[in-house]
C-alpha positions as CSV (number, residue, x, y, z in Angstrom):
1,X,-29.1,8.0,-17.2
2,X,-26.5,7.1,-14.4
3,X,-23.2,6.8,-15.4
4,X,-21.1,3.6,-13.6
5,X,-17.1,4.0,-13.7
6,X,-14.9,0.9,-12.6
7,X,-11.1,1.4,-11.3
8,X,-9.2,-2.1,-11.2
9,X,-6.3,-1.9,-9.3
10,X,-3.6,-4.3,-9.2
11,X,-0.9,-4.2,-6.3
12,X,2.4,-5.6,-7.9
13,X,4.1,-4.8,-11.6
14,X,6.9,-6.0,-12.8
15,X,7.9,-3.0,-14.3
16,X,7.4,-1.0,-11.3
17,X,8.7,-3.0,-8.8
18,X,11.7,-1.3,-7.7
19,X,9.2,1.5,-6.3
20,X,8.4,-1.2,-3.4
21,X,4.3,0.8,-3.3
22,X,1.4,0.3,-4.8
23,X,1.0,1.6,-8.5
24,X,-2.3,3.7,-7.2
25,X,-0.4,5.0,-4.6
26,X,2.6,6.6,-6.8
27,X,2.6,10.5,-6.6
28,X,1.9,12.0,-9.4
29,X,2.3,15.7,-9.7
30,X,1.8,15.6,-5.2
31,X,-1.0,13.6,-5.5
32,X,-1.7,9.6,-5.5
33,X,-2.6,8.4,-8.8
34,X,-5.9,6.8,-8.0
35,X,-7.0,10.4,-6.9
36,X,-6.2,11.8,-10.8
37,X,-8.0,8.3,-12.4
38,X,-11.5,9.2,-10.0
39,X,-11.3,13.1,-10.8
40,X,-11.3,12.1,-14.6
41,X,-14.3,9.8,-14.3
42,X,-15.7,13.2,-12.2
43,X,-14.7,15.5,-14.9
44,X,-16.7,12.9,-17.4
45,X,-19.7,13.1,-15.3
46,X,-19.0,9.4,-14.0
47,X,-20.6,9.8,-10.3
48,X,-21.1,6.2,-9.6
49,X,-17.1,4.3,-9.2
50,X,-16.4,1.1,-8.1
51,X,-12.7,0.5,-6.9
52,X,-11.8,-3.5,-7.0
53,X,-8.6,-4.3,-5.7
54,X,-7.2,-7.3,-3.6
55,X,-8.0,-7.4,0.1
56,X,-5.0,-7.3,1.5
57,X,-4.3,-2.9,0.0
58,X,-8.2,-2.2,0.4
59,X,-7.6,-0.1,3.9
60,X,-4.5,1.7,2.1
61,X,-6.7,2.6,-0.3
62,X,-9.7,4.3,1.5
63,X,-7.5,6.1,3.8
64,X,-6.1,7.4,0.6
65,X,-9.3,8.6,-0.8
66,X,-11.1,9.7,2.7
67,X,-7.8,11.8,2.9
């Protein structure tokens, strides 16, 4: 049975935005925080992720990951 993980990401908060970045792209502990949300779905045996975010931070986001 294939496992399916979704990651919804959205660019703006109102409690974070002083930080002027976008919330997946925060370091956490030296790495950007989508990177820790897609090694937990790994770690859960999750192979299959869908990202959805707005088009406008999509290339932000897979140079992130292809990094």
């Amino acid at each position: 049975m294939t496992r399916n993980g979704i990651i919804l990401i959205e660019p703006e908060s109102s409690r974070l935005n002083y930080l002027k970045t976008i919330k997946p792209l925060i370091l956490v502990y030296g790495r950007p925080l989508i990177l820790h949300s897609i090694d937990d779905f790994k770690q859960a045996g999750i192979s299959d992720i869908m990202i959805l975010a707005p088009e406008e931070i999509i290339e932000q986001i897979k140079k992130t990951i292809d990094d």
